[in-house]
N, C-alpha and C positions, 0 to 999 in steps of 0.2 A: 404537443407532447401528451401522450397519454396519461393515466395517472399511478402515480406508483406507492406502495407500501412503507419503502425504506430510506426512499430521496425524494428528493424533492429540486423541481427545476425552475429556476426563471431568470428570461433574457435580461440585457443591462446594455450599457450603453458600450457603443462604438463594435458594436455582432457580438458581444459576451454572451456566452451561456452559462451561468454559474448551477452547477451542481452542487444539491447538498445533501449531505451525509444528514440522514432526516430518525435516526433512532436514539434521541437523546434517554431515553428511559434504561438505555444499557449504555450510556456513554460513545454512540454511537459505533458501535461496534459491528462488525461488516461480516456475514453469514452469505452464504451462498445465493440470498434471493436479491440481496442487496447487489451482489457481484453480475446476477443475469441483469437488473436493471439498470444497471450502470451502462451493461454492454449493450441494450439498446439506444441507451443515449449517445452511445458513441458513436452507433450504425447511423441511426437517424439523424444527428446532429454533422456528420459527415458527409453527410446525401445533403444539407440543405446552407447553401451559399449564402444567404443571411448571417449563418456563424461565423463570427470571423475567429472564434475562440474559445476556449474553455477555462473555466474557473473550479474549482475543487474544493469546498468549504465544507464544515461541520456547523449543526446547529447546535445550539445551548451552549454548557462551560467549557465544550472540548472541543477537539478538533475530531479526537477518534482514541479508542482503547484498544486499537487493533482486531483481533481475528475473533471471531465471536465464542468462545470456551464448548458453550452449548454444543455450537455446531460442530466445532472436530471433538468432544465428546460425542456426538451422535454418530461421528464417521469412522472414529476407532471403532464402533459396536457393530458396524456393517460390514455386508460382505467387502473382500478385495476387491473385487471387479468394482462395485460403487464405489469406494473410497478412493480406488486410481482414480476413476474417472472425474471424482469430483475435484482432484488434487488436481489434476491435469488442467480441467476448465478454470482454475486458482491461478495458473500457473500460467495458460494461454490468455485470463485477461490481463495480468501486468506487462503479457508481452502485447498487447492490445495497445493499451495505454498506452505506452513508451512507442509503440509504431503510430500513433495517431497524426495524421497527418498536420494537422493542424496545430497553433500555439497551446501548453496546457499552462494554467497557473495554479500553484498550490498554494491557497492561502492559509497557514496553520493558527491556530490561539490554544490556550490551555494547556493539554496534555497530550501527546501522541506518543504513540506503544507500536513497539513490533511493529506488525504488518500494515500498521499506519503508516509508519517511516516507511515502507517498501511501496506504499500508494505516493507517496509524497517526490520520492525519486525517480518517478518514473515521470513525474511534471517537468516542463522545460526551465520552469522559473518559481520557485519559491518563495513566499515572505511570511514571517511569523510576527507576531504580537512577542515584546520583550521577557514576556511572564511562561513563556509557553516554555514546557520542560519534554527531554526527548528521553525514553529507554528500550530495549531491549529484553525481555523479561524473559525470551524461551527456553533459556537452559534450567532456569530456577521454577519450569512449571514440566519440566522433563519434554521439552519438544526443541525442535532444530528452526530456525530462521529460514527455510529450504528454498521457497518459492522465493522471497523477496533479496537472497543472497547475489544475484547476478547483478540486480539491479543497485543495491545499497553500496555493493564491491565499487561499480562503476561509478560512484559519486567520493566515495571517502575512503579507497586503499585499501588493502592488505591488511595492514600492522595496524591499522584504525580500529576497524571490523573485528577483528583479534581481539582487540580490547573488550571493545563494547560489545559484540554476541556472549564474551567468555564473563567476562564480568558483571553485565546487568546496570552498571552504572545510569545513573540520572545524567543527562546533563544536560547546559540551559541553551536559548537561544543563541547567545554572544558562540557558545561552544558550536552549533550547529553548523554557522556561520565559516567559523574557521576549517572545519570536516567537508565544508563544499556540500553540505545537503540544506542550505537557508542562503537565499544571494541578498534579503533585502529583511530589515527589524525594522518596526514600527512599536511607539510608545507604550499602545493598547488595543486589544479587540476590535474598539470603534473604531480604531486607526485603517484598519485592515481596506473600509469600504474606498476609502480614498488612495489608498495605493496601489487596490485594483485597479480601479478606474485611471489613472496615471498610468500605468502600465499597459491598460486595453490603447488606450489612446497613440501609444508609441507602435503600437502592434500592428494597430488599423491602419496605419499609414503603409505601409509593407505589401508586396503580392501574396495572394494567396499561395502560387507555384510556385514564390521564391522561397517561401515559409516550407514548403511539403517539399522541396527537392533540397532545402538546407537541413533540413532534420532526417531526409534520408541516406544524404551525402556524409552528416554526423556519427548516425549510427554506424554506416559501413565503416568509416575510419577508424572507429573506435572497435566493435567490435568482433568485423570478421577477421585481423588479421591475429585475434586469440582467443577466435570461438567462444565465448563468454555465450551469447546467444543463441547459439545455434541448435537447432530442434531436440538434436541428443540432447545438448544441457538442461531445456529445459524441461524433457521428459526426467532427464535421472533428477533434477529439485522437487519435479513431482512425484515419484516412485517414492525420494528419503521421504518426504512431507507423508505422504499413502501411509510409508511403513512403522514412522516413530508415532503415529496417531495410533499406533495401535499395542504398541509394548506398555509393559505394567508401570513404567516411570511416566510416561503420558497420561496415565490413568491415576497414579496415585499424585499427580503434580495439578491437575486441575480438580481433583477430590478435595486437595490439601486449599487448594486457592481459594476454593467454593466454604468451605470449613473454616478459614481464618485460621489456618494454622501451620507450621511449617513443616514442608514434606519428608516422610521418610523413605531415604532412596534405597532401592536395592539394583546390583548391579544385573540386572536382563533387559534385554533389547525384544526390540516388533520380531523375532526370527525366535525365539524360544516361547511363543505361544502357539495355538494347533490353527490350522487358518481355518477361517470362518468361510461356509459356502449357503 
């Protein structure tokens, strides 16, 4: 594996490949170079039979703080054309992920936000550290859930999602558990290494083909008979995600975040500014 900026990679036992989320200086917070590197680990890690697995971890106190501010402030300020595109490549690697052939495990601790939990759901098997707390935050920074909304719907419902996109609420592991986005708690952080490993170990025993034709046998059941997936949905999650990156509520809700203070909304969308070329 080559060497990378944002992650950092190393194998484990019984074919693991653990990924980790390697930007602990912003709370590992996942910007678009983090998302190219990721996606080569997927190519590569794909290509080579040795893997029998993947693991999906953060370094330091967190797991991840979601979507990196910075970066969709710098893609509200760009042309359309780059901010589709980039929305788009956001949008094509969670369907990446979730189509990955192979077992993913998400191991969380700390905190995860937002577009963490939409990284997290898109793993076949989750476990968190007991202390680990889960939210929401994008309506309270003026931005929409867009890209990770297919994927979070398909783990914790309708009326769930309702809640927590609209409200913002915190909530803990135990809760995680019961929403169907956590299948396994462990006491602490350190906990984490040993439940991987228990886990890789039930995994390895398994086909590889039986592994890559049950997770594609899953998805179709699931989601082609309500289109949840399918390339329209995920273009129009990317188009909204493009679009409210670039209205004055997206701008004055990460100015306000950045600032330590709370935002003042006024009522205009991405479609009442002049477009940028």
């Amino acid at each position: 594996m080559p060497d990378y900026s944002t992650i950092e990679t190393s194998p484990g036992a019984y074919g693991a490949l653990t990924i980790w989320l390697n930007r602990p200086q912003v709370r590992n917070a996942f910007d678009d170079v983090m998302i190219h590197e990721i996606n080569a680990v997927l190519a590569e890690s794909d290509r080579n039979p040795d893997v029998r697995l993947l693991v999906l971890r953060g370094k330091g106190p967190v797991f991840s703080s979601g979507a990196d501010l910075d970066w969709y402030a710098r893609m509200g300020e760009t042309t359309k054309e780059a901010n589709l595109l980039d929305s788009r490549a956001f949008a094509g690697f969670l369907d990446r992920m979730d189509r990955y052939p192979k077992p993913i495990i998400g191991a969380a601790h700390g905190t995860v936000v937002g577009g963490a939990i939409g990284l997290l759901a898109t793993c076949d098997i989750v476990i968190a550290s007991i202390e680990t707390t889960f939210r929401f935050p994008e309506a309270r920074l003026g931005l929409v859930p867009a890209t990770i909304a297919p994927f979070v719907l398909s783990k914790i419902g309708l009326a769930h999602a309702r809640y927590l996109f609209l409200t913002g609420r915190q909530f803990d592991a135990a809760r995680a558990r019961e929403l169907r986005l956590v299948h396994e708690i462990v006491g602490t952080p350190a906990d984490l290494d040993a439940a991987v490993e228990e886990l890789a170990a039930d995994i390895s025993q398994g086909s590889p083909l039986s592994y890559k034709t049950t997770k594609s046998l899953l998805r179709r059941l699931t989601f082609h008979g309500h289109s949840m997936l399918s390339s329209d949905t995920l273009d129009d999650v990317a188009t909204l995600l493009a679009e409210i990156r670039t209205s004055e509520e997206a701008e004055e809700g990460i100015r306000a975040f950045r600032e330590h203070r709370p935002p003042s909304w006024t009522w205009k969308g991405p479609h009442d500014r002049p477009d940028k070329s």
